[in-house]
LUMFI-623170 format. One line per 2 residues: for each residue x, y, z of C-alpha. Coordinates in nm, 3 decimals, padded with zeros to 5 digits. Last residue first. Layout:
// LUMFI-623170
X Y Z; ...
***
This chain:
// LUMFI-623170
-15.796 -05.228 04.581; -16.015 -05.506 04.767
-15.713 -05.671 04.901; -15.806 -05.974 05.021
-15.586 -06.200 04.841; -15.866 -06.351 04.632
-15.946 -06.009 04.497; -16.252 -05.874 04.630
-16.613 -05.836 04.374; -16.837 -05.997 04.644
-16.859 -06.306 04.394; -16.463 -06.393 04.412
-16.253 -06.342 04.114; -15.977 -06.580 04.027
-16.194 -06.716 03.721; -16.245 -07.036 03.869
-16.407 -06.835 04.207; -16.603 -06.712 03.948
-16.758 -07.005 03.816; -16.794 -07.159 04.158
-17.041 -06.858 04.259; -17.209 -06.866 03.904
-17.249 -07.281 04.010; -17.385 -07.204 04.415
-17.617 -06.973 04.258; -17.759 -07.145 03.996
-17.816 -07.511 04.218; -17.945 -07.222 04.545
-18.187 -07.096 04.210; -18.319 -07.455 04.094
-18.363 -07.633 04.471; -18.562 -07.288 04.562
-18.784 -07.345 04.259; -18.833 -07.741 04.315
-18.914 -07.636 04.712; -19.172 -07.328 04.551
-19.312 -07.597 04.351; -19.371 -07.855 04.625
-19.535 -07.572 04.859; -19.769 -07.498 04.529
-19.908 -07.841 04.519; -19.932 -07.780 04.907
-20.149 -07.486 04.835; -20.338 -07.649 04.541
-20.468 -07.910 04.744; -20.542 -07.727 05.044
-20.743 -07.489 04.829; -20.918 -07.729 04.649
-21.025 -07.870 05.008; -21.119 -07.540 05.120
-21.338 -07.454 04.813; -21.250 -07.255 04.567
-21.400 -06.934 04.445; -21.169 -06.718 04.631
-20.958 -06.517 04.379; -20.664 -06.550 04.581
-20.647 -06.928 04.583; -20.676 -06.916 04.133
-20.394 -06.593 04.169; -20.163 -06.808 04.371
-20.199 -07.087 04.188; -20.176 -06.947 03.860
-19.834 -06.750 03.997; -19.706 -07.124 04.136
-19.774 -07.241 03.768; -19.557 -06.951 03.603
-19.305 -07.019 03.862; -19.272 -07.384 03.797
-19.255 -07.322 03.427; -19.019 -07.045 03.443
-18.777 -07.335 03.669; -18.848 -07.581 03.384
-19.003 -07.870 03.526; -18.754 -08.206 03.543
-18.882 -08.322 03.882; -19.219 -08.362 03.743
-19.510 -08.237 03.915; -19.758 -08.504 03.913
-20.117 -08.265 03.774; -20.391 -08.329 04.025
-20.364 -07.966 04.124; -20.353 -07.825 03.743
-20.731 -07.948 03.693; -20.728 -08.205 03.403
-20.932 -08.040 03.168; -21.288 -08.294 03.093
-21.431 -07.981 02.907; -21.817 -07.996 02.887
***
């Protein structure tokens, strides 16, 4: 027998690839969908899951906010208008 480390008593670590994170919450997801745990496994792996969805927003508002001041350093604005306004 396998002493594995279930994935819900894992630490997340703050450093966790964004893919990572989203490959783990897609485990979880399909492991609570499946329906062979108990509630308490559940529980676990839900709010497991809560703290990687909160790590994955963090890593895409982080992405968006730099492309957004990437192009505003470029003189182009992210809705594709000039920065005087004039969107011709």
């Amino acid at each position: 027998m396998t002493s594995k480390k279930p994935i819900a008593d894992e630490p997340i670590d703050d450093s966790i690839r964004f893919e990572s994170a989203v490959e783990q919450l897609e485990s979880i997801v399909s492991s609570i969908e499946a329906g062979d745990l108990g509630l308490e496994e559940s529980m676990i792996l839900h709010r497991r899951g809560q703290a990687l969805l909160k790590i994955c927003r963090q890593r895409l508002q982080a992405a968006e906010q730099e492309i957004k001041n990437v192009s505003l350093d470029d003189g182009s604005l992210a809705d594709g208008e000039s920065e005087s306004g004039d969107s011709n």
